[in-house]
DSSP file (Angstrom, degrees, kcal/mol; ACC not computed):
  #  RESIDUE AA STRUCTURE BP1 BP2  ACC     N-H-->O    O-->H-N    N-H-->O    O-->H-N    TCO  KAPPA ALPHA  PHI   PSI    X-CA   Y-CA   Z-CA
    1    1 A X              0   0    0      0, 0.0     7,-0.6     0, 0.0     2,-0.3   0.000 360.0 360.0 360.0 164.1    0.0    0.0    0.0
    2    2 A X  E     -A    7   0A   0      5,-0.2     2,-0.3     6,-0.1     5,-0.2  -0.994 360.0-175.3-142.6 149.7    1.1    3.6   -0.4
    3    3 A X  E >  S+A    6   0A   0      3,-0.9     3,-4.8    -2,-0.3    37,-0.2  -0.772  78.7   1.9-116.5 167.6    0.5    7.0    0.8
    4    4 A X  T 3  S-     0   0    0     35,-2.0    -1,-0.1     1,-0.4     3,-0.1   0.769 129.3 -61.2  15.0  70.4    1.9   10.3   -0.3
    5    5 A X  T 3  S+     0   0    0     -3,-0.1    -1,-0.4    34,-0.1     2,-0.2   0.502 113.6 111.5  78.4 -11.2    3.7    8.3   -3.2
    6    6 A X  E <  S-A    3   0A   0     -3,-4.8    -3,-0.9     1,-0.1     2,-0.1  -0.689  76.6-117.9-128.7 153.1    5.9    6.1   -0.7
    7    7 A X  E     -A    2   0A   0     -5,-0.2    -4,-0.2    -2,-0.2    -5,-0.2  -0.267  43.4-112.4 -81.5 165.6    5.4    2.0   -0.1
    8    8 A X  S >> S+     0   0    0     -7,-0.6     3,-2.5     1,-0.2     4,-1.3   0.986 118.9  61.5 -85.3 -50.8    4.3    2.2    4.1
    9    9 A X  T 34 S+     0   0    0      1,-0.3    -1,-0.2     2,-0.2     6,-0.1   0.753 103.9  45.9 -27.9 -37.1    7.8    0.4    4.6
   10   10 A X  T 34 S+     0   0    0      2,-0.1    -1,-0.3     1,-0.1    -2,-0.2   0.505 115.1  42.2 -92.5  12.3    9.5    3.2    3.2
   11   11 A X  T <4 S+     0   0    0     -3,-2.5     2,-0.9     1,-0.2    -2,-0.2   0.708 131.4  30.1-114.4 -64.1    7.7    6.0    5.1
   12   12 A X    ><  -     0   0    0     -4,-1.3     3,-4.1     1,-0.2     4,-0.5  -0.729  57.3-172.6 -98.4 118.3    8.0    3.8    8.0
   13   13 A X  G >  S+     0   0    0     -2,-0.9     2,-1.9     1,-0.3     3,-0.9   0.882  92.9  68.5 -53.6 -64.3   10.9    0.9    9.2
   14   14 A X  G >  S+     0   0    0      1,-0.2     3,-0.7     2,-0.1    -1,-0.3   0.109  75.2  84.7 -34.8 -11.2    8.8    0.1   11.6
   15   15 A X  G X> S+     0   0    0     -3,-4.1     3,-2.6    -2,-1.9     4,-0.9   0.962  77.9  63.5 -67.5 -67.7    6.1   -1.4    9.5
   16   16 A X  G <4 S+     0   0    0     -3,-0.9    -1,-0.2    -4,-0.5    -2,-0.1   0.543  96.9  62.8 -29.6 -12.5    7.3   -4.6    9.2
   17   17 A X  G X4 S+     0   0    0     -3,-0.7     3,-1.8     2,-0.1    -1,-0.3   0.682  83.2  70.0 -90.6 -35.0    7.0   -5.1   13.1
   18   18 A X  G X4 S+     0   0    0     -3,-2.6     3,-1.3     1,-0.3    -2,-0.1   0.919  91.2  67.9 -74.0 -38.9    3.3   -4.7   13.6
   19   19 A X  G 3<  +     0   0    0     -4,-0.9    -1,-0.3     1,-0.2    -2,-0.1   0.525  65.8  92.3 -66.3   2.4    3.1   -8.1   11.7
   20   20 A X  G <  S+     0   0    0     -3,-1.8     2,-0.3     2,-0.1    -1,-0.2   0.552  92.6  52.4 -68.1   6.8    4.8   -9.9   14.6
   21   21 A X  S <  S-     0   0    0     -3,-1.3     2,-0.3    -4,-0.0     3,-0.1  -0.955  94.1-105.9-136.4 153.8    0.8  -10.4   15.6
   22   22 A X        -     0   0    0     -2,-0.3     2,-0.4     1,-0.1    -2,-0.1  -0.423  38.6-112.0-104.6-160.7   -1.8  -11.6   14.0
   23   23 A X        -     0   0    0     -2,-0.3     2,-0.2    -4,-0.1    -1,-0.1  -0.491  45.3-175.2 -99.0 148.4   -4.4   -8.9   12.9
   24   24 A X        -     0   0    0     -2,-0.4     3,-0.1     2,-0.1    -1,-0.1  -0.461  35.9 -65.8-105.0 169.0   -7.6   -9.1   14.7
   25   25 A X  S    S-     0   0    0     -2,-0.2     2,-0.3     1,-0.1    -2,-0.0   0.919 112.5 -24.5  -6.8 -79.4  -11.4   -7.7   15.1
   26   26 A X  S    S-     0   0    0      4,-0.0     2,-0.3     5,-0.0    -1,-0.1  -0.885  71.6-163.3-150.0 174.7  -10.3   -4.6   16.1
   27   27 A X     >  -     0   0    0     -2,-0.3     4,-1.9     1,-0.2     5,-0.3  -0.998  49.1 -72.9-167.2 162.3   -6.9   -2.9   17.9
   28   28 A X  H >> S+     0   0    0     -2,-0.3     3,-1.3     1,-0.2     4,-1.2   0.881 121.1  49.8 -30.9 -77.9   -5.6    0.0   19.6
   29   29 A X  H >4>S+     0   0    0      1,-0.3     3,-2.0     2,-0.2     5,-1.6   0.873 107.3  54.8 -33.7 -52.1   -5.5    2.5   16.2
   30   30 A X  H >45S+     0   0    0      1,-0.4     3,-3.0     2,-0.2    -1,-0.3   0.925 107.9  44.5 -65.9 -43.9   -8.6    1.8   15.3
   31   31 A X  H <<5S+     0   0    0     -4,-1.9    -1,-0.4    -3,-1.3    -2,-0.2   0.631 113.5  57.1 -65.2 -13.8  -10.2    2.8   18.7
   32   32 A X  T <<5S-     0   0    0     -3,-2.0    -1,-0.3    -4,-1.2    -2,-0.2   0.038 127.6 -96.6 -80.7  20.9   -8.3    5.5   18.5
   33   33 A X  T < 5S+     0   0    0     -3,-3.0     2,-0.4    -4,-0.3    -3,-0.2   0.318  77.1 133.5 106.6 -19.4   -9.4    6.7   15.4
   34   34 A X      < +     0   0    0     -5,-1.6     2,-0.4    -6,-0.2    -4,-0.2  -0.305  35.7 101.4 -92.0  51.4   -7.2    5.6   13.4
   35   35 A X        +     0   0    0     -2,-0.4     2,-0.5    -6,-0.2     8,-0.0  -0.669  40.7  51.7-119.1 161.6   -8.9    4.2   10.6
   36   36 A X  S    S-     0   0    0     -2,-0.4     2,-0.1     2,-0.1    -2,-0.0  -0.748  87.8  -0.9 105.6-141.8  -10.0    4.7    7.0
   37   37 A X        -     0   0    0     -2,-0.5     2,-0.3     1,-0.1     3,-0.2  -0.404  55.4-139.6 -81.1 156.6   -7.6    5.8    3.7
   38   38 A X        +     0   0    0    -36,-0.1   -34,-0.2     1,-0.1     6,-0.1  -0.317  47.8 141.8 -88.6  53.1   -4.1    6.5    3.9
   39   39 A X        +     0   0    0     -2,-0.3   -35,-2.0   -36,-0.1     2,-0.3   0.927  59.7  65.4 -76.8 -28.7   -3.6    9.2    2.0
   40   40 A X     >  -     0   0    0     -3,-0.2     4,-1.1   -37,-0.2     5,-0.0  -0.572  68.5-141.6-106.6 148.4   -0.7   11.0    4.6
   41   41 A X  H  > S+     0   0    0     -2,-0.3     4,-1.7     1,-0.2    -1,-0.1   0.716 107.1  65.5-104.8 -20.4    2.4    9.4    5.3
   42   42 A X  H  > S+     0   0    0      2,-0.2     4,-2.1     1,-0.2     5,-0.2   0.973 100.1  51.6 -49.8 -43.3    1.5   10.9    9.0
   43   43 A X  H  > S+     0   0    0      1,-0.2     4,-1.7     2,-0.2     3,-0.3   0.887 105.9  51.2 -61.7 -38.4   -1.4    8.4    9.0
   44   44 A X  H  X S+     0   0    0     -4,-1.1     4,-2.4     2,-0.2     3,-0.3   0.930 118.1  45.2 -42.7 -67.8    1.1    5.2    8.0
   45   45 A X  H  X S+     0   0    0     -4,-1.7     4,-1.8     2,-0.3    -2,-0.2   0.567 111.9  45.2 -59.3 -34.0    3.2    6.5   11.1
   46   46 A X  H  X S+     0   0    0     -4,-2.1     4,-3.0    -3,-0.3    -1,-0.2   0.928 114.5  53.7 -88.3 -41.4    0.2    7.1   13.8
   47   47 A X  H  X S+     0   0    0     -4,-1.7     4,-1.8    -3,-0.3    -2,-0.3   0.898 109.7  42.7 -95.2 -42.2   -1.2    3.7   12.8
   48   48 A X  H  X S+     0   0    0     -4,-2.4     4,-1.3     2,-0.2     5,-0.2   0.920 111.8  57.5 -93.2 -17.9    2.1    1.5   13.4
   49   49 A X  H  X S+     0   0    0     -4,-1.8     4,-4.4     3,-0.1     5,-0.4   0.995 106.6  46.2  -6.9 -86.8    2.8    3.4   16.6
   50   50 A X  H >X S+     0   0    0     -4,-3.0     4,-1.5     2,-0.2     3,-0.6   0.895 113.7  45.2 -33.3 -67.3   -0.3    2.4   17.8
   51   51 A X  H 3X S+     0   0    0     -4,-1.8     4,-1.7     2,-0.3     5,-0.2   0.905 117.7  52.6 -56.4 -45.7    0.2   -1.8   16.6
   52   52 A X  H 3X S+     0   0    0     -4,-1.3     4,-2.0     1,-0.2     5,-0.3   0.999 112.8  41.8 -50.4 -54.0    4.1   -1.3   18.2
   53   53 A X  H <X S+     0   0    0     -4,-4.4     4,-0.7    -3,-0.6    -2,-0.3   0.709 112.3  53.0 -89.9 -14.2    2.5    0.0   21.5
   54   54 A X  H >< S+     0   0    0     -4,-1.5     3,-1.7    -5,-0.4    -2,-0.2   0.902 119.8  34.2 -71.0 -77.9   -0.4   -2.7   21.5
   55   55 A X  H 3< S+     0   0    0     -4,-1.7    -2,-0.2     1,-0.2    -3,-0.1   0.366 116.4  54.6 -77.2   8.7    2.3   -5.7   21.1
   56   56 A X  H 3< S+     0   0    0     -4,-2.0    -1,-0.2    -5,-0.2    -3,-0.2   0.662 123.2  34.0 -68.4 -32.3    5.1   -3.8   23.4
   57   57 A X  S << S+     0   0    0     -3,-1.7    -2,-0.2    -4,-0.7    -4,-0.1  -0.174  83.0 151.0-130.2  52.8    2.1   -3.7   25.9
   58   58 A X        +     0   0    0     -3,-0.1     2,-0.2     4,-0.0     3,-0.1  -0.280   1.5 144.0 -70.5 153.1   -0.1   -6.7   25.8
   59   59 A X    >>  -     0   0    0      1,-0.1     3,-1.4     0, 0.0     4,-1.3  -0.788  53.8-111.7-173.8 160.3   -1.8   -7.9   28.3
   60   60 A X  H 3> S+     0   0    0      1,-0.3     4,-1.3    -2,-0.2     3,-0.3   0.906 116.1  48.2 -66.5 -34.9   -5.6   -9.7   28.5
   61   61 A X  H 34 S+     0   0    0      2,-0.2     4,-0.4     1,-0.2    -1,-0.3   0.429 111.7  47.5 -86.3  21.1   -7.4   -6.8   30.5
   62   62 A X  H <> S+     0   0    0     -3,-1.4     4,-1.3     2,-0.1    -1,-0.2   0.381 112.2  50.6-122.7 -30.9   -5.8   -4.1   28.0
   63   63 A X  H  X S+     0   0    0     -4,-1.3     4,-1.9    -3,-0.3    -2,-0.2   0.870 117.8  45.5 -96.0 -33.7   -7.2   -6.7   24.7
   64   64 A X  H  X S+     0   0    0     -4,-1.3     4,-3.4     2,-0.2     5,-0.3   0.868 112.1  47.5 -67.7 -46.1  -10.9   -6.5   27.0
   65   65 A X  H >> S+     0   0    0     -4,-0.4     3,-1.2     2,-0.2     4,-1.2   0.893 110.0  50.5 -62.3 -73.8  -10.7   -2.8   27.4
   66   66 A X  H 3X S+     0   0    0     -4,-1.3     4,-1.6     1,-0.3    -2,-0.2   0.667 111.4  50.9  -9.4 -78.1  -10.0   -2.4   23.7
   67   67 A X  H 3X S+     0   0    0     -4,-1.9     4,-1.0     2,-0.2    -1,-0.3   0.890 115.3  42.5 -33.8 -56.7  -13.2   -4.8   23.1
   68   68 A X  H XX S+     0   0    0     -4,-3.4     4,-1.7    -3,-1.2     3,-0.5   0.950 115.3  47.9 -62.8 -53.0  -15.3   -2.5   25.4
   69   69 A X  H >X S+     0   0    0     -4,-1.2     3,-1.7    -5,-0.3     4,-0.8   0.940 111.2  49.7 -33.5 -80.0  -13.8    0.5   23.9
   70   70 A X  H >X S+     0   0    0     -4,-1.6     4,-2.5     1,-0.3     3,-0.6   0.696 104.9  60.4 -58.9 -43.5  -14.5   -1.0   20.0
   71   71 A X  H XX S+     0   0    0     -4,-1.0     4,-2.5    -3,-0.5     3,-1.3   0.979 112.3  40.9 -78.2 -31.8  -18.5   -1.7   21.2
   72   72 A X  H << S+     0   0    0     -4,-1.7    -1,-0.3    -3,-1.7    -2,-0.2   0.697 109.3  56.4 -77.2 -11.5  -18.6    2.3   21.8
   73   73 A X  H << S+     0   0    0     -4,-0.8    -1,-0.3    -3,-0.6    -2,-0.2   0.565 109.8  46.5 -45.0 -48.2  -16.8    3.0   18.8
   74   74 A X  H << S+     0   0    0     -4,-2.5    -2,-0.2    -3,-1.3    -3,-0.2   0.892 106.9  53.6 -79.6 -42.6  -19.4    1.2   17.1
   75   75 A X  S  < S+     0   0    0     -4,-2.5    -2,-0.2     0, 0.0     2,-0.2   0.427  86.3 111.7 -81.2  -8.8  -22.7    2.8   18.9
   76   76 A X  S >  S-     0   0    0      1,-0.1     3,-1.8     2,-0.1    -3,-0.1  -0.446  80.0-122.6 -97.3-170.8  -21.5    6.2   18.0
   77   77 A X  T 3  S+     0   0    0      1,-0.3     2,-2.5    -2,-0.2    -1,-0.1   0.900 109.2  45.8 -83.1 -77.1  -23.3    8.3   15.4
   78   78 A X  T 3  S+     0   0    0      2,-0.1    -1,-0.3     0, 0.0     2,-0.2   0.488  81.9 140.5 -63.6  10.8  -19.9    8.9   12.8
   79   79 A X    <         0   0    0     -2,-2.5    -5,-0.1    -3,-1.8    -6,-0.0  -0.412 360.0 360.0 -52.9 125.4  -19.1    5.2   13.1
   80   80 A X              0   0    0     -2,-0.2    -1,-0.2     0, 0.0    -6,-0.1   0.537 360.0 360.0-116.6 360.0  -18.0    3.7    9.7
């Protein structure tokens, strides 16, 4: 995939890391907002943060909050 011209591995090294899990439901970015096109090489950046700081800082009640988070994420009115 690409934003602003750039593969997301070349805007960010870091990309390649998030895959040490596998992709789920739902995850930290996305409850934080962090969803939808890529058009900004920021957005590439904010989103593998997030995936870094989920599988630096797992734990089962942090993967429950997330779920509880996602259902309210879901029930508000600009959910997409």
């Amino acid at each position: 995939s690409r934003a602003e011209n750039a593969l997301f591995w070349e805007i960010d090294q870091r990309y390649w890391h998030r895959h040490t899990v596998k992709p789920g439901i739902t995850g930290l970015a996305q409850v934080r907002g962090l969803r939808g096109a890529t058009q900004r090489a920021e957005d590439v950046t904010n989103r593998v943060q997030a995936d870094l700081e989920y599988i630096n800082n797992w734990s089962i009640w942090r993967d429950i909050r997330i779920a509880a988070v996602t259902l309210r994420v879901l029930l508000h009115p600009n959910a997409y």
